[in-house]
PLY file of the C-alpha trace (Angstrom):
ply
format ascii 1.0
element vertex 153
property float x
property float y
property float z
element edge 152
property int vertex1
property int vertex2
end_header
14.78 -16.92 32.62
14.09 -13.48 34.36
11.20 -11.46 33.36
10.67 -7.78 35.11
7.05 -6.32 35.53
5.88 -3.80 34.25
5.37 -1.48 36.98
8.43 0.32 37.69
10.90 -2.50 35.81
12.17 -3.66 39.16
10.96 -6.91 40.52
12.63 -9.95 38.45
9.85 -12.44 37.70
11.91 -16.03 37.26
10.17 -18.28 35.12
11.30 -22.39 35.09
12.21 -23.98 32.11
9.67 -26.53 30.68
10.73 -30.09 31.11
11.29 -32.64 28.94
8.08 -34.72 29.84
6.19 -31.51 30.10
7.15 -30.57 26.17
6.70 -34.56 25.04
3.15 -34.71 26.86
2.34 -31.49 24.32
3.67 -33.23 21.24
1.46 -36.25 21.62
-1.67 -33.84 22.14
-0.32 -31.68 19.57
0.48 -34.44 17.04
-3.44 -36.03 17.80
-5.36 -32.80 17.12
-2.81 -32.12 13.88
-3.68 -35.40 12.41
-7.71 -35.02 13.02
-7.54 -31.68 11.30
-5.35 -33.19 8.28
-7.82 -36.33 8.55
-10.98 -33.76 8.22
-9.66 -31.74 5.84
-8.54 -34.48 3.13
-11.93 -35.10 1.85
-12.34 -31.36 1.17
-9.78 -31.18 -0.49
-10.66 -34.82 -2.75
-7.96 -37.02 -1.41
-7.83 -40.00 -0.21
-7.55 -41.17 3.61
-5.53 -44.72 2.39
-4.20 -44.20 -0.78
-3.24 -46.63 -3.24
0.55 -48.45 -2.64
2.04 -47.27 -5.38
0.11 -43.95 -5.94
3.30 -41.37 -4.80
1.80 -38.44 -6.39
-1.49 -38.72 -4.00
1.19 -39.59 -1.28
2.94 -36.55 -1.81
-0.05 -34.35 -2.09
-1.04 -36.48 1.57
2.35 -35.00 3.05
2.39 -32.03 1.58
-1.51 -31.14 3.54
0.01 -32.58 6.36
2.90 -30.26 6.72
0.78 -27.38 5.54
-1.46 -28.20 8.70
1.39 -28.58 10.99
2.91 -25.14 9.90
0.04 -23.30 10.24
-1.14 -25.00 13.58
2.57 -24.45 14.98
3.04 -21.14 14.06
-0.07 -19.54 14.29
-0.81 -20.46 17.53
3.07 -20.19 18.87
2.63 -16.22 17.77
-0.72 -15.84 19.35
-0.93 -13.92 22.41
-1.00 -17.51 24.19
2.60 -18.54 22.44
1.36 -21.93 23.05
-0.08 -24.55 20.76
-3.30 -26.27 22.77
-0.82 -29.30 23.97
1.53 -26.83 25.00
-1.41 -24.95 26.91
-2.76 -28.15 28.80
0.68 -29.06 29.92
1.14 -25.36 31.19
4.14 -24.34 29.18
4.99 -21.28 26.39
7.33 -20.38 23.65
9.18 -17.10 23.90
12.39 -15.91 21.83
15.66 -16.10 23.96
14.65 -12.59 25.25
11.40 -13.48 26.77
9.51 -12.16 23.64
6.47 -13.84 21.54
7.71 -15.04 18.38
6.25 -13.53 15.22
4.77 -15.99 12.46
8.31 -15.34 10.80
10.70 -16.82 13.75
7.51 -19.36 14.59
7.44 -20.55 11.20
11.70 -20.80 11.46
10.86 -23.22 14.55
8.37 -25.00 13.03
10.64 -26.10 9.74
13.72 -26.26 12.08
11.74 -29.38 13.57
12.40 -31.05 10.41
16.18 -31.60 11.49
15.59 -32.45 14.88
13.60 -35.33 13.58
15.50 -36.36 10.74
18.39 -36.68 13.75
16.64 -39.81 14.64
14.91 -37.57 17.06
17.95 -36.78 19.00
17.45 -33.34 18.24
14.10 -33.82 20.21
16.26 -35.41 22.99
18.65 -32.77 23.22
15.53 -30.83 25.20
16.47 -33.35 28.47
20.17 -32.62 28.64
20.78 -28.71 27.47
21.28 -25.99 30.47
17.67 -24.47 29.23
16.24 -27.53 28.18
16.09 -26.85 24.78
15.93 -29.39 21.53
17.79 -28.59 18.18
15.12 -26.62 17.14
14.61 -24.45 19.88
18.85 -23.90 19.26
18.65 -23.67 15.91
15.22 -20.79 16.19
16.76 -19.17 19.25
13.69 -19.98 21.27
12.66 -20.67 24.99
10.20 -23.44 26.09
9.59 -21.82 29.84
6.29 -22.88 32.53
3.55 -20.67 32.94
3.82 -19.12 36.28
0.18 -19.96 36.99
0.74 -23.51 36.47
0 1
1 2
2 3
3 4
4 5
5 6
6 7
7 8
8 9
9 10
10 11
11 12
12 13
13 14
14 15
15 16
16 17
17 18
18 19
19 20
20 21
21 22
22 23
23 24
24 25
25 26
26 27
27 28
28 29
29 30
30 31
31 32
32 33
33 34
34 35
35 36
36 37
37 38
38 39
39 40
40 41
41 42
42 43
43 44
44 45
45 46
46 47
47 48
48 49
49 50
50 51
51 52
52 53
53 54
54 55
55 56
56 57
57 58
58 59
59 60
60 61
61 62
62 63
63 64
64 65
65 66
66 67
67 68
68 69
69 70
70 71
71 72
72 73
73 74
74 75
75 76
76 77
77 78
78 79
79 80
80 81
81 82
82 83
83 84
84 85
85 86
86 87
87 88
88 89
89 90
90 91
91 92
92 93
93 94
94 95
95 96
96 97
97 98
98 99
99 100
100 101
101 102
102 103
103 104
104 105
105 106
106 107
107 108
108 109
109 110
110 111
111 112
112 113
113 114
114 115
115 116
116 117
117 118
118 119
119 120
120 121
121 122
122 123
123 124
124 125
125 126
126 127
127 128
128 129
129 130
130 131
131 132
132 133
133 134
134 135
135 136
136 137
137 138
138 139
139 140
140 141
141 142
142 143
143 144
144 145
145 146
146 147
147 148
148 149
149 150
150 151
151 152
């Protein structure tokens, strides 16, 4: 991916795509903090950590924080001026449309729900990230997104 600076539009900056490893290693971190924000916010909102077995409408209230969470957490930090979740950020790697752009909440939200489908694949949609040309996963196809490395990193 070529970027060009701002001062006079010349000089091509070339930025790496992130790497399969490098995008996993963010998951887990992202996945951790995700669950201890769903985990703290549960009582707050009266439910149950360990519901009952056969209680599906506490289940589905369980899934239903847990995906609000994740949507917000995704997006919102994906169209921050960082365009990278904090796993993302550790492991030195950013989101930007196909263009080099920041996403807005719109196309980060788009991403976020397109991860649906790349796990419902049986996460080959995730897998696709280690064998396309830009080393991107269904989602990133699918939201017409970049996963590139910081320069600085």
């Amino acid at each position: 991916m070529e970027f060009y600076t701002k001062e006079g539009g010349r000089a091509p900056v070339s930025l790496p795509y992130a790497s399969f490893w490098d995008r996993l290693l963010a998951l887990l971190i992202d996945s951790l903090l995700t669950a201890l924000i769903a985990i703290l916010l549960m009582p707050l909102l009266g439910l149950p950590l360990l519901p009952e077995p056969n209680d599906l409408e506490t289940r589905l209230r369980l899934h239903l924080v847990s995906i609000f969470v994740g949507w917000i957490y995704y997006a919102g930090f994906q169209s921050s001026v960082y365009q990278a979740t904090p796993g993302k950020l550790i492991r030195g790697i950013f989101v930007t449309d196909t263009e080099g752009y920041r996403l807005s909440f719109t196309k980060a939200t788009g991403r976020y729900f397109s991860k649906l489908l790349s796990g419902l694949t049986l996460l080959l949609g995730y897998l696709l990230a280690a064998f396309t040309p830009k080393k991107q996963a269904l989602h990133d196809l699918l939201a017409h997104t970049l996963v590139l490395k910081h320069p600085s990193s």
